[in-house]
PDB file as gemmi writes it, atoms N, CA and C in Angstrom:
CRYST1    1.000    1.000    1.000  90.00  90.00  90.00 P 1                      
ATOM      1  N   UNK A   1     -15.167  -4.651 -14.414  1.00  0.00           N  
ATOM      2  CA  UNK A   1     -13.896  -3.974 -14.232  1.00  0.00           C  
ATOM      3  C   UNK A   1     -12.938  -4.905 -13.482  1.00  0.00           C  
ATOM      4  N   UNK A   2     -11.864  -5.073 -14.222  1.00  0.00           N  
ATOM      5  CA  UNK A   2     -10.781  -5.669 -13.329  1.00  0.00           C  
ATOM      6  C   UNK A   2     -10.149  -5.416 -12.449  1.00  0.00           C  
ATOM      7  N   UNK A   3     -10.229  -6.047 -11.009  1.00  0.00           N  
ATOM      8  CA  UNK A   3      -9.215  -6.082 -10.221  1.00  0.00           C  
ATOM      9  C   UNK A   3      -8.039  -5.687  -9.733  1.00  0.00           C  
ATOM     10  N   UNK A   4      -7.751  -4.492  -8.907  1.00  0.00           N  
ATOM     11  CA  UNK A   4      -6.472  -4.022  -8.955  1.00  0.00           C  
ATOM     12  C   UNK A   4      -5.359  -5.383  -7.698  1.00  0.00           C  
ATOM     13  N   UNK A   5      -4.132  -5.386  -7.798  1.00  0.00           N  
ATOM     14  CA  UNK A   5      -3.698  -6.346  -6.758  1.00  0.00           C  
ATOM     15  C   UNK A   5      -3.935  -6.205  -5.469  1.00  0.00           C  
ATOM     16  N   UNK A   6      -4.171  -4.310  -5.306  1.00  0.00           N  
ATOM     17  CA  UNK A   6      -4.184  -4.772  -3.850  1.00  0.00           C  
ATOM     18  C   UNK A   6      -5.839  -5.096  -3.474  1.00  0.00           C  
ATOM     19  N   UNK A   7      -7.274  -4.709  -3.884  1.00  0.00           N  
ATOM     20  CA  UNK A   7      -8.036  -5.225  -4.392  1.00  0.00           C  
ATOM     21  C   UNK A   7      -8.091  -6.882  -3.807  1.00  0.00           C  
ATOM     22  N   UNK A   8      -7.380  -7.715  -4.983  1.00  0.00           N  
ATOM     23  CA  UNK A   8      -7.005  -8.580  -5.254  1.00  0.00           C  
ATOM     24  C   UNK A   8      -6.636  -9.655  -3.464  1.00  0.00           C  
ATOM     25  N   UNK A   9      -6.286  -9.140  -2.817  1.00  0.00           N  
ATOM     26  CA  UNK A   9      -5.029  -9.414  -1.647  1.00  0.00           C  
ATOM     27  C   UNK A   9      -5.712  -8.744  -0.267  1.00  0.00           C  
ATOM     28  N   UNK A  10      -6.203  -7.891  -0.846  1.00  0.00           N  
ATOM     29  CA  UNK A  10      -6.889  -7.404   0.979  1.00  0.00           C  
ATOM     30  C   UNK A  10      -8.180  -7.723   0.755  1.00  0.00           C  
ATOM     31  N   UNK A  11      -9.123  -8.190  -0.339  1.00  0.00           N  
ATOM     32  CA  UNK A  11     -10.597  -8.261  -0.478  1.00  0.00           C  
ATOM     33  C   UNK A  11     -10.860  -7.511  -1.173  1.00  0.00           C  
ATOM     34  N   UNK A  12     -12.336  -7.808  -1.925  1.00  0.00           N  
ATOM     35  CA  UNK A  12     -13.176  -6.772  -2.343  1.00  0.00           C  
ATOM     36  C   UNK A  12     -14.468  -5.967  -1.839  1.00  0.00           C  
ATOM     37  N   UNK A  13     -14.142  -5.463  -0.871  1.00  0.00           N  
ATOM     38  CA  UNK A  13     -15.326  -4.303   0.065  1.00  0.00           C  
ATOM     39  C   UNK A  13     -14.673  -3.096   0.114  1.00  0.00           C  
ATOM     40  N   UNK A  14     -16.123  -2.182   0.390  1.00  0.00           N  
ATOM     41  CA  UNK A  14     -16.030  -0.955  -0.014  1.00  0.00           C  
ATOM     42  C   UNK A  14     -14.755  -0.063   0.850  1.00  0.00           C  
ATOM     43  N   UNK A  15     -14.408  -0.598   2.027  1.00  0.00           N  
ATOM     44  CA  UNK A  15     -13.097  -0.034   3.080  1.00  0.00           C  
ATOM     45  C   UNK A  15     -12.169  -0.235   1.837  1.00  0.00           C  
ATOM     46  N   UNK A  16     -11.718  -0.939   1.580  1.00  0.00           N  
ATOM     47  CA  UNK A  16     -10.515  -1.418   0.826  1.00  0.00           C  
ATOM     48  C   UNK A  16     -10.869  -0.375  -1.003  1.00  0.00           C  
ATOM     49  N   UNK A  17     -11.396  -0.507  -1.175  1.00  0.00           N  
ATOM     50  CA  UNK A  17     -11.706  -0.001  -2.641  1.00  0.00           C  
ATOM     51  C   UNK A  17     -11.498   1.400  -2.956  1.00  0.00           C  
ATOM     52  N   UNK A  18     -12.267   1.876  -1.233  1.00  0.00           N  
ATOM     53  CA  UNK A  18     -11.594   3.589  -1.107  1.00  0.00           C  
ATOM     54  C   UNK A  18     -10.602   3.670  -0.779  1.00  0.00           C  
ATOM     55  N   UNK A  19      -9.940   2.949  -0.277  1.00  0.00           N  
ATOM     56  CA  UNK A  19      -8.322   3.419   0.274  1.00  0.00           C  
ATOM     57  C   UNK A  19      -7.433   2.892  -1.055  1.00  0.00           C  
ATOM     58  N   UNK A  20      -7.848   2.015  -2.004  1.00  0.00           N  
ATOM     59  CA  UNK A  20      -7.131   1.823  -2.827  1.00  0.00           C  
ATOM     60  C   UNK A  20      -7.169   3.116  -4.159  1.00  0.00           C  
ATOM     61  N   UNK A  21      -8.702   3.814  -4.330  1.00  0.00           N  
ATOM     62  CA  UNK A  21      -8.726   4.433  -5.313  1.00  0.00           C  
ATOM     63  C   UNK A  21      -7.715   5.771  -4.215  1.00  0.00           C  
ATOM     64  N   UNK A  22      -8.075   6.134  -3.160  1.00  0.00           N  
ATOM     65  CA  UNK A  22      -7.338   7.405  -2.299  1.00  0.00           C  
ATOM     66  C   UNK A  22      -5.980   7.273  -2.455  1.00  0.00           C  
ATOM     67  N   UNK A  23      -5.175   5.588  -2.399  1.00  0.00           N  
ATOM     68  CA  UNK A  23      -3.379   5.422  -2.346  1.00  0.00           C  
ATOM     69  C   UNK A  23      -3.017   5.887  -3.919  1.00  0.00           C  
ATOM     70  N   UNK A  24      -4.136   5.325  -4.961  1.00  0.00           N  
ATOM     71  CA  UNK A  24      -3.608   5.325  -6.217  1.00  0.00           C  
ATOM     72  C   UNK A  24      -3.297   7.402  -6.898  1.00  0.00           C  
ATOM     73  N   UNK A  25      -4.496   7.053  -5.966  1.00  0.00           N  
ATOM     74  CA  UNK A  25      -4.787   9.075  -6.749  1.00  0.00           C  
ATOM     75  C   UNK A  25      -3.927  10.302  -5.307  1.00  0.00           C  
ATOM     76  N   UNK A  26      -3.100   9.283  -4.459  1.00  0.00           N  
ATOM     77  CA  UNK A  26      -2.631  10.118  -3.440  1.00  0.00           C  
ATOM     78  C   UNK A  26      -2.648  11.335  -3.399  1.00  0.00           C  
ATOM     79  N   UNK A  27      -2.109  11.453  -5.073  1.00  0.00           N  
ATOM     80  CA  UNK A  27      -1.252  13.318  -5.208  1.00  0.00           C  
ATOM     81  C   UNK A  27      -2.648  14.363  -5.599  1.00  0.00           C  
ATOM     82  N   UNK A  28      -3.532  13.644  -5.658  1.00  0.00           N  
ATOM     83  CA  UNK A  28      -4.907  14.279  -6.196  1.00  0.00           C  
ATOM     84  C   UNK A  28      -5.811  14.840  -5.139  1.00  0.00           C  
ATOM     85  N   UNK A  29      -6.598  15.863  -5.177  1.00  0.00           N  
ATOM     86  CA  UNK A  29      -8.049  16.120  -4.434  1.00  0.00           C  
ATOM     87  C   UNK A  29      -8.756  15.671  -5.587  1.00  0.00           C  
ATOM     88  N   UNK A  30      -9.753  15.194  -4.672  1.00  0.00           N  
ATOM     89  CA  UNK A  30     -11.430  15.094  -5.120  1.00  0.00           C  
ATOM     90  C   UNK A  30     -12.545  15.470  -4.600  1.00  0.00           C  
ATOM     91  N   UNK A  31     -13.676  15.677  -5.029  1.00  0.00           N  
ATOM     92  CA  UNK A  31     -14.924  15.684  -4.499  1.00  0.00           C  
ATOM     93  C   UNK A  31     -15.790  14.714  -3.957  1.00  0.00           C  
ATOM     94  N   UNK A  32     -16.453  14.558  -3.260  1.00  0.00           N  
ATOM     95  CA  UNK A  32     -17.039  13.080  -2.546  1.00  0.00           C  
ATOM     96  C   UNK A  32     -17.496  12.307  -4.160  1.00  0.00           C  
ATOM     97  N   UNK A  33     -18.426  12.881  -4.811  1.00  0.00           N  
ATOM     98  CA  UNK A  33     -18.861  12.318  -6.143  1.00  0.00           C  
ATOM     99  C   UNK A  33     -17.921  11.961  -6.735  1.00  0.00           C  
ATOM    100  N   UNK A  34     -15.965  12.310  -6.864  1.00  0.00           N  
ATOM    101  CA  UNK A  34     -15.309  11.803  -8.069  1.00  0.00           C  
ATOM    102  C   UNK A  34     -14.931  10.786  -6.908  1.00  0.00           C  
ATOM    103  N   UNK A  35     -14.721  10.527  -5.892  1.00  0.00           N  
ATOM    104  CA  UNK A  35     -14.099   9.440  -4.868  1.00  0.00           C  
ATOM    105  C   UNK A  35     -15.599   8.296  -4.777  1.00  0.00           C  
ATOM    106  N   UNK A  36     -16.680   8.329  -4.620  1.00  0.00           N  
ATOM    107  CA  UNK A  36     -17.702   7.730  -4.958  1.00  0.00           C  
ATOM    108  C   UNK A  36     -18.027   6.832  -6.421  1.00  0.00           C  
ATOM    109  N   UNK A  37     -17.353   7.685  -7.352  1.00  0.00           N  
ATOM    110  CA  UNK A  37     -17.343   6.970  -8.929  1.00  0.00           C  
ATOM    111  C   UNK A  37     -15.742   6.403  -8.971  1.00  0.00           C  
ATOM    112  N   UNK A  38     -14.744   6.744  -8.629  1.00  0.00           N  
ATOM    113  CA  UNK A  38     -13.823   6.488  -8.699  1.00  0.00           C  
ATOM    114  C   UNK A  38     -13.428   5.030  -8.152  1.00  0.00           C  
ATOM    115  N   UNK A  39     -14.204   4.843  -6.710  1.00  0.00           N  
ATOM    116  CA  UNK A  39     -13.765   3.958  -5.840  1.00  0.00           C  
ATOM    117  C   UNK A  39     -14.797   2.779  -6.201  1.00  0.00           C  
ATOM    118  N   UNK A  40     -16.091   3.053  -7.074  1.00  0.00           N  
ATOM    119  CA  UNK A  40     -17.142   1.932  -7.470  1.00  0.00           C  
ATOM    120  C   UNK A  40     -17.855   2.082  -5.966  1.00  0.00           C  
ATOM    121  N   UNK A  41     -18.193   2.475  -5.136  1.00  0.00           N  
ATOM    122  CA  UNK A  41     -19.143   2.274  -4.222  1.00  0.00           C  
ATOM    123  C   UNK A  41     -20.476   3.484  -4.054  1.00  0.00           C  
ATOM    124  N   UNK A  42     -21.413   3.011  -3.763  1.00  0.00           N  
ATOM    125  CA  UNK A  42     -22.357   4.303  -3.465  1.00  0.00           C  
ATOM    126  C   UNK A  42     -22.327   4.841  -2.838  1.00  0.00           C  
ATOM    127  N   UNK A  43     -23.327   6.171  -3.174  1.00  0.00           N  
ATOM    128  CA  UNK A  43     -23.251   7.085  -2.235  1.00  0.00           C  
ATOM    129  C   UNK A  43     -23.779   6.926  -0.793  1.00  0.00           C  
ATOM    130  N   UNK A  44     -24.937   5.737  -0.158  1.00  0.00           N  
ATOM    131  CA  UNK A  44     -24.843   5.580   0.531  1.00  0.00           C  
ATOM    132  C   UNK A  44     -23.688   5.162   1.745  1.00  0.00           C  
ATOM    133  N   UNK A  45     -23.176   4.072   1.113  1.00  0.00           N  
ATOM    134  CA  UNK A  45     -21.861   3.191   1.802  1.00  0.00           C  
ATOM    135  C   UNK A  45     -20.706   4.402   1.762  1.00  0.00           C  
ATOM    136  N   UNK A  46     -20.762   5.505   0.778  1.00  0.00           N  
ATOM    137  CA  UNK A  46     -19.193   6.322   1.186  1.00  0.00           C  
ATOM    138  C   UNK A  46     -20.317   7.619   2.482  1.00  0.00           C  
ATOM    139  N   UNK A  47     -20.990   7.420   2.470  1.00  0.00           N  
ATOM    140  CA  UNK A  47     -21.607   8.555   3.147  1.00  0.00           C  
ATOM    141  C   UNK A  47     -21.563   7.922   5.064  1.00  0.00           C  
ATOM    142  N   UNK A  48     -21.495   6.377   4.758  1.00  0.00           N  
ATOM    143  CA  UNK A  48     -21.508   6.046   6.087  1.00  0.00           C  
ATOM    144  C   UNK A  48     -19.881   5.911   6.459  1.00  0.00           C  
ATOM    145  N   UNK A  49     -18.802   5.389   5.542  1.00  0.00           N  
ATOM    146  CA  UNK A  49     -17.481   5.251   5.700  1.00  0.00           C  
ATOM    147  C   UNK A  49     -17.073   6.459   5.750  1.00  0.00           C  
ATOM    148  N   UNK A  50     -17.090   7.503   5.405  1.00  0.00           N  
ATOM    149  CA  UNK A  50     -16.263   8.880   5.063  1.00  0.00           C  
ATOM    150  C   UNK A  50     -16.104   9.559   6.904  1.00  0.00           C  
ATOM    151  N   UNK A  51     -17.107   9.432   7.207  1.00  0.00           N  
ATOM    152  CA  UNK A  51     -16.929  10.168   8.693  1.00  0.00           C  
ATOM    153  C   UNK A  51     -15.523   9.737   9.702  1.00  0.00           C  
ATOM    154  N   UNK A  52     -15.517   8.130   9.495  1.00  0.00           N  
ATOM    155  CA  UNK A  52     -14.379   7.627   9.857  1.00  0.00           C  
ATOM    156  C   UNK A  52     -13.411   8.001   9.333  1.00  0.00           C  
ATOM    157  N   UNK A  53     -12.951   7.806   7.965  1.00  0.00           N  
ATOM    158  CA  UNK A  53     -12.078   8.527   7.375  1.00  0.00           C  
ATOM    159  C   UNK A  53     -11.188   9.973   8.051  1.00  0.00           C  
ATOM    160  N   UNK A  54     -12.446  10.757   7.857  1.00  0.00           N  
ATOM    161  CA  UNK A  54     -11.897  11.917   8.370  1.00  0.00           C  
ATOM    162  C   UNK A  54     -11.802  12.184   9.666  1.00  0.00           C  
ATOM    163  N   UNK A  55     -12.501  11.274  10.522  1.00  0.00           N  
ATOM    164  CA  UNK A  55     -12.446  11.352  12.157  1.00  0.00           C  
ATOM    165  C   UNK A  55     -10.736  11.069  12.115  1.00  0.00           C  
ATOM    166  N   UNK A  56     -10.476  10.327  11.299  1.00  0.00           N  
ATOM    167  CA  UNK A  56      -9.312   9.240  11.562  1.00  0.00           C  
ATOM    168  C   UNK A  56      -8.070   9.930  11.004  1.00  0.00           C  
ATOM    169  N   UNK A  57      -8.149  11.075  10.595  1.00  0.00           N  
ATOM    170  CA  UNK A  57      -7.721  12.308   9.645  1.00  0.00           C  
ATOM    171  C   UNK A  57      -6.564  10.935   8.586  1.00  0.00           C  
ATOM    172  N   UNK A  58      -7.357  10.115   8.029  1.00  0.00           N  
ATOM    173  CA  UNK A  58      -6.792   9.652   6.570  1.00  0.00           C  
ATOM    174  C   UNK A  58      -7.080  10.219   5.351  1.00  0.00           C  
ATOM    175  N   UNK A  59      -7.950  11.242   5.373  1.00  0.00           N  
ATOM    176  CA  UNK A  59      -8.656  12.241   4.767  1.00  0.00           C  
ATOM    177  C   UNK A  59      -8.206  13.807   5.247  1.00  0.00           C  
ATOM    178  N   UNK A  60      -7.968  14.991   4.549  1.00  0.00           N  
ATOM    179  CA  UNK A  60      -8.449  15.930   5.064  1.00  0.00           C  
ATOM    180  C   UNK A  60      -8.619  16.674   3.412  1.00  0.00           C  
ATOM    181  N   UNK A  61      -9.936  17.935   4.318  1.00  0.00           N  
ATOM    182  CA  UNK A  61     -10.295  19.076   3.368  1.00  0.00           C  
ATOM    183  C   UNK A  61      -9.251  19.690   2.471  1.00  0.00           C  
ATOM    184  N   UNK A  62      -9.009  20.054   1.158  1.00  0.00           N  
ATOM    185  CA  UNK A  62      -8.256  20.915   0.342  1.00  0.00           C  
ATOM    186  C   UNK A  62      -8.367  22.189   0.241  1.00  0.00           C  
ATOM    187  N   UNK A  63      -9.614  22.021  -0.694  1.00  0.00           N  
ATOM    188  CA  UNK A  63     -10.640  23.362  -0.795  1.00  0.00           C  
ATOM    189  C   UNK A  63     -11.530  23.197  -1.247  1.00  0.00           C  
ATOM    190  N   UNK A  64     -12.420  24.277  -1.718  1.00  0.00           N  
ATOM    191  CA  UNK A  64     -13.762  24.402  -2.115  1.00  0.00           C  
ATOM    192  C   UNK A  64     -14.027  24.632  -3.084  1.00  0.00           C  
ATOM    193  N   UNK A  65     -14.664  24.779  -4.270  1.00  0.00           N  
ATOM    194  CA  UNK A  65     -15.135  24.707  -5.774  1.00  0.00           C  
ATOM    195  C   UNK A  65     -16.742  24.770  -5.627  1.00  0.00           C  
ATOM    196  N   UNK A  66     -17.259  25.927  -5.784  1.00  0.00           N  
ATOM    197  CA  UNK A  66     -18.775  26.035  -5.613  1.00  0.00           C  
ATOM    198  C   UNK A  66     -18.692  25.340  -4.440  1.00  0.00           C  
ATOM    199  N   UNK A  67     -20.232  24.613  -4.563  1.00  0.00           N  
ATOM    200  CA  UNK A  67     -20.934  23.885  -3.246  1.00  0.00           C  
ATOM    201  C   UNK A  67     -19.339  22.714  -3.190  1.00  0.00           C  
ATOM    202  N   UNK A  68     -19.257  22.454  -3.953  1.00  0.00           N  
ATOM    203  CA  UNK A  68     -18.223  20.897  -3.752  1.00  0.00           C  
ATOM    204  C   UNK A  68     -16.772  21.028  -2.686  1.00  0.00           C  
ATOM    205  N   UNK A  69     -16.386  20.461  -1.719  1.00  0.00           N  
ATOM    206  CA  UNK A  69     -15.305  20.423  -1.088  1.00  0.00           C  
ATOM    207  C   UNK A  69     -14.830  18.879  -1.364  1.00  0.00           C  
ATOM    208  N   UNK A  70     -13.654  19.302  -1.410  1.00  0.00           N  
ATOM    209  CA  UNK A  70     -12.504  18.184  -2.315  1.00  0.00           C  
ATOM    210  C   UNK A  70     -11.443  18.120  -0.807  1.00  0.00           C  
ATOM    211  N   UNK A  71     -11.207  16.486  -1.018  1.00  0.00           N  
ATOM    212  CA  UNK A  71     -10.205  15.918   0.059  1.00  0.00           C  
ATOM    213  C   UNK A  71      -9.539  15.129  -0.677  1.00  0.00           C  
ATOM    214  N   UNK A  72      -8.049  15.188   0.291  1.00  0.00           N  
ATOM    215  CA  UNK A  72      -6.805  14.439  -0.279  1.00  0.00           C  
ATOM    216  C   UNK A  72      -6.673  13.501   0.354  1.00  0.00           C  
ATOM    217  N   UNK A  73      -5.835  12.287   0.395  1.00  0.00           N  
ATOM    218  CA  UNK A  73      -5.274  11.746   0.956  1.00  0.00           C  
ATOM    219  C   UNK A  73      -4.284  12.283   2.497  1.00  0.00           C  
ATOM    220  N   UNK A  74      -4.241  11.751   3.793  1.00  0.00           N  
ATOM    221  CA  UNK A  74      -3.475  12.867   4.530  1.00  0.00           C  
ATOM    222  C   UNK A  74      -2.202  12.197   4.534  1.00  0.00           C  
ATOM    223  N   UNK A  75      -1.463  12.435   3.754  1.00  0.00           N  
ATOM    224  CA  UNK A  75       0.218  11.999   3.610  1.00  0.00           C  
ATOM    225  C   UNK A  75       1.128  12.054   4.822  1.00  0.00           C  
ATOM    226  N   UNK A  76       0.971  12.852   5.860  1.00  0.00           N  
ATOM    227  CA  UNK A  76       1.459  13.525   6.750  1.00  0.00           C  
ATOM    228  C   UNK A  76       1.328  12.237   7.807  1.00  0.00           C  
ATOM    229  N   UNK A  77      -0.313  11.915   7.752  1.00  0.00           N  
ATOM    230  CA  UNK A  77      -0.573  10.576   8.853  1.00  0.00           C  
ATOM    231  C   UNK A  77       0.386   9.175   8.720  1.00  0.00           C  
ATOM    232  N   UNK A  78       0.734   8.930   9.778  1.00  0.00           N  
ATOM    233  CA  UNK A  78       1.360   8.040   9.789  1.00  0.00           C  
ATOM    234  C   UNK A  78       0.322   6.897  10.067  1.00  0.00           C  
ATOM    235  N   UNK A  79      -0.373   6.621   9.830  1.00  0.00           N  
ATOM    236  CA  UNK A  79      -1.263   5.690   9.640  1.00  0.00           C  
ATOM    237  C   UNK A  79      -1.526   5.213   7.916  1.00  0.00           C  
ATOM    238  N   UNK A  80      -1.222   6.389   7.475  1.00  0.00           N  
ATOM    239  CA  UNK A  80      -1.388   6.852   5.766  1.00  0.00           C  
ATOM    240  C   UNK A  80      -0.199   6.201   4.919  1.00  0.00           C  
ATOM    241  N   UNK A  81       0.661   6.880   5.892  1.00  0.00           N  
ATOM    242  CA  UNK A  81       2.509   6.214   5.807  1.00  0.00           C  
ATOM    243  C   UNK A  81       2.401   4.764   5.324  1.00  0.00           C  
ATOM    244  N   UNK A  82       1.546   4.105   6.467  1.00  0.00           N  
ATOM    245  CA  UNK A  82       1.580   2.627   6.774  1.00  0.00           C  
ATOM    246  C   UNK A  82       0.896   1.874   5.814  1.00  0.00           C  
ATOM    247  N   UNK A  83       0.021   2.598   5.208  1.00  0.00           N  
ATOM    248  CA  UNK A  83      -1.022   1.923   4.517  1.00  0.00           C  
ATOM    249  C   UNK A  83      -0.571   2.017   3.049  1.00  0.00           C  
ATOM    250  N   UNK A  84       0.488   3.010   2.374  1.00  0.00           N  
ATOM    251  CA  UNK A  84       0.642   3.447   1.499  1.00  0.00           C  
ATOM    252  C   UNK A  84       1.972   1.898   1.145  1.00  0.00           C  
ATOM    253  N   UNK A  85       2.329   2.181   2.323  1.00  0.00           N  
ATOM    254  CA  UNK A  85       3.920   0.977   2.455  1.00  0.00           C  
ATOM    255  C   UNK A  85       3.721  -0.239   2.148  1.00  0.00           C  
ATOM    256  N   UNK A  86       2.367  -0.921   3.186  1.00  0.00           N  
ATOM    257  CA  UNK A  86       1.267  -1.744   2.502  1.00  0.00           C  
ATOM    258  C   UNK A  86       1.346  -1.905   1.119  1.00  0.00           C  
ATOM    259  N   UNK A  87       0.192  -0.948   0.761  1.00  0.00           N  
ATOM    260  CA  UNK A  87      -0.065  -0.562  -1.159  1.00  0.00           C  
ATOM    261  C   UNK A  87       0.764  -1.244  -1.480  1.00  0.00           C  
ATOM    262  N   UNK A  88       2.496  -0.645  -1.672  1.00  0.00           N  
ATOM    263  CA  UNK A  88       3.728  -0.815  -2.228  1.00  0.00           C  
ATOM    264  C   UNK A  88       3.938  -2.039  -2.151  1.00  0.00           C  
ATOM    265  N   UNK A  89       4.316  -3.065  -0.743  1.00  0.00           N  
ATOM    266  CA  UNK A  89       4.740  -3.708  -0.690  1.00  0.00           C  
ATOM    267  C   UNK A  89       3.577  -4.909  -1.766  1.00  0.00           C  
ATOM    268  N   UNK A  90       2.804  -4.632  -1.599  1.00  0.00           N  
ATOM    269  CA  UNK A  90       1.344  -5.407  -2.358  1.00  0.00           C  
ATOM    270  C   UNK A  90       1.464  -5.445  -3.340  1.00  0.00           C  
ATOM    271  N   UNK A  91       2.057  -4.642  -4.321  1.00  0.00           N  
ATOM    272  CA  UNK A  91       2.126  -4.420  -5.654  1.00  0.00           C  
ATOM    273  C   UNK A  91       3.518  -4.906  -5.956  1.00  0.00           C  
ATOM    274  N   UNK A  92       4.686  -5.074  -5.520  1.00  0.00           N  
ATOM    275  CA  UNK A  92       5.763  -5.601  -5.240  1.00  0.00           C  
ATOM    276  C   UNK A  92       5.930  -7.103  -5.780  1.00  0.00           C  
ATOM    277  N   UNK A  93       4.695  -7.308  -4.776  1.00  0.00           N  
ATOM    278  CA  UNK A  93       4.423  -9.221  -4.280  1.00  0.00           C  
ATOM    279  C   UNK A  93       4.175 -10.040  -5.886  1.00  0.00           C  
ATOM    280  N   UNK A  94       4.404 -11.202  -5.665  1.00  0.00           N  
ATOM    281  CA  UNK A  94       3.401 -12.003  -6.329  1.00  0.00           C  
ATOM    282  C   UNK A  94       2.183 -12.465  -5.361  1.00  0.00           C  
ATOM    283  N   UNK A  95       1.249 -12.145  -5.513  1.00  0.00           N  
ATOM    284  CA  UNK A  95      -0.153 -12.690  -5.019  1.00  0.00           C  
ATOM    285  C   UNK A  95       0.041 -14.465  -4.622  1.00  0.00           C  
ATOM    286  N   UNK A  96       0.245 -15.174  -5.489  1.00  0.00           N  
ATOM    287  CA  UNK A  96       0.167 -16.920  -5.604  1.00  0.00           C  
ATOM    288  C   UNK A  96       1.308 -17.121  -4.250  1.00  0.00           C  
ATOM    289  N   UNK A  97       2.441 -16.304  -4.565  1.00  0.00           N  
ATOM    290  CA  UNK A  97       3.494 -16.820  -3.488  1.00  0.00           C  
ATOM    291  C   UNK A  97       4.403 -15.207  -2.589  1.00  0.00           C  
ATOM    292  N   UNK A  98       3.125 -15.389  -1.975  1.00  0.00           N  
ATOM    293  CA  UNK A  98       3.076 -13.979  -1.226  1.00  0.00           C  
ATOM    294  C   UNK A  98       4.189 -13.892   0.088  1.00  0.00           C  
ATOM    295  N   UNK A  99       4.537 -12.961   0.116  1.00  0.00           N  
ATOM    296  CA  UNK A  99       5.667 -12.639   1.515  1.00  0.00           C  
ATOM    297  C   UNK A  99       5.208 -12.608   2.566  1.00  0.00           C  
ATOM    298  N   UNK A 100       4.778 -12.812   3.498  1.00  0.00           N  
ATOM    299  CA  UNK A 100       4.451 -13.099   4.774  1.00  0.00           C  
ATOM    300  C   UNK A 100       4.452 -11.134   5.229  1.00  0.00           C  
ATOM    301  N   UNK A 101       3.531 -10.537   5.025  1.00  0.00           N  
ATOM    302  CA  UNK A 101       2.893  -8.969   5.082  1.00  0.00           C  
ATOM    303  C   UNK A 101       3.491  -8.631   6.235  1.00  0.00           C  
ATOM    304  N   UNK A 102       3.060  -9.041   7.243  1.00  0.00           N  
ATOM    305  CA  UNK A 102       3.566  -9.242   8.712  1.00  0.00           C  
ATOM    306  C   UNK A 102       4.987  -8.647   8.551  1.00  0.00           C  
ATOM    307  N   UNK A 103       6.036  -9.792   8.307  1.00  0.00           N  
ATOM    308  CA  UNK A 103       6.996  -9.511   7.974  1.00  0.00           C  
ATOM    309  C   UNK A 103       8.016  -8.799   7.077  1.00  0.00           C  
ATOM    310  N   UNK A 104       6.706  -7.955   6.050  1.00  0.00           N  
ATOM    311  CA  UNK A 104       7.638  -7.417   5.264  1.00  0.00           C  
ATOM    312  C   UNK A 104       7.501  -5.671   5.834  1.00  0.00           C  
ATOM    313  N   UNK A 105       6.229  -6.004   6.645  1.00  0.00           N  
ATOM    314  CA  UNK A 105       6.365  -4.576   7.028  1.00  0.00           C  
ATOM    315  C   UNK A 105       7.135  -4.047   8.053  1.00  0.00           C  
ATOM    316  N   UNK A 106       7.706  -5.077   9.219  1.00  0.00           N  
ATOM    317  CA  UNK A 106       8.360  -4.504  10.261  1.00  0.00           C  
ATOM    318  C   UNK A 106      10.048  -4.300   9.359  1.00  0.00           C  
ATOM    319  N   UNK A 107      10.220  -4.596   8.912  1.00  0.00           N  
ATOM    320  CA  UNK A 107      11.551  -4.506   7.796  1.00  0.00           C  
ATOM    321  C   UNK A 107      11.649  -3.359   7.297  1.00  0.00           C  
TER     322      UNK A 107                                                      
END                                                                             
């Protein structure tokens, strides 16, 4: 599977892969299993990352569907804000002759 840019630009590990499949699908809930297949990582590695997540409320609960509880992205967090602006500005860029991140975010 190919490479998304931001992917591409922040690394390829499992931190980055969930926050990229969570920025892309923002407007969406999921279930741990569609964020687990979605993001390419196992269920171990999202079972140890997810607690942070939601400690960190970049995550919160939607609702419930049978046994399954589905989480969104928390739009509201300004941490979420930041990371989303990130995303943007990332996808913006050319990768080869990149903007100095630093600087494009205090702007």
């Amino acid at each position: 599977m190919e490479k998304t840019k931001f992917i591409s630009c922040m690394g390829d590990s499992p931190t980055v892969r969930l926050l990229d499949f969570l920025i892309t699908g923002r407007d969406f809930d999921y279930s741990l299993s569609d964020i687990a297949r979605g993001s390419r990582i196992g269920w171990a590695t999202l079972y140890r990352l997810w607690p942070r997540f939601v400690a960190n409320k970049i995550v919160m609960p939607t609702r419930t569907i049978g046994k399954a509880k589905l989480f969104q992205l928390n739009s509201k967090s300004k941490v979420v804000q930041n990371l989303v602006k990130l995303y943007k500005i990332i996808l913006r860029s050319d990768i080869k002759t990149q903007i100095p991140l630093r600087k494009a975010i205090v702007a």
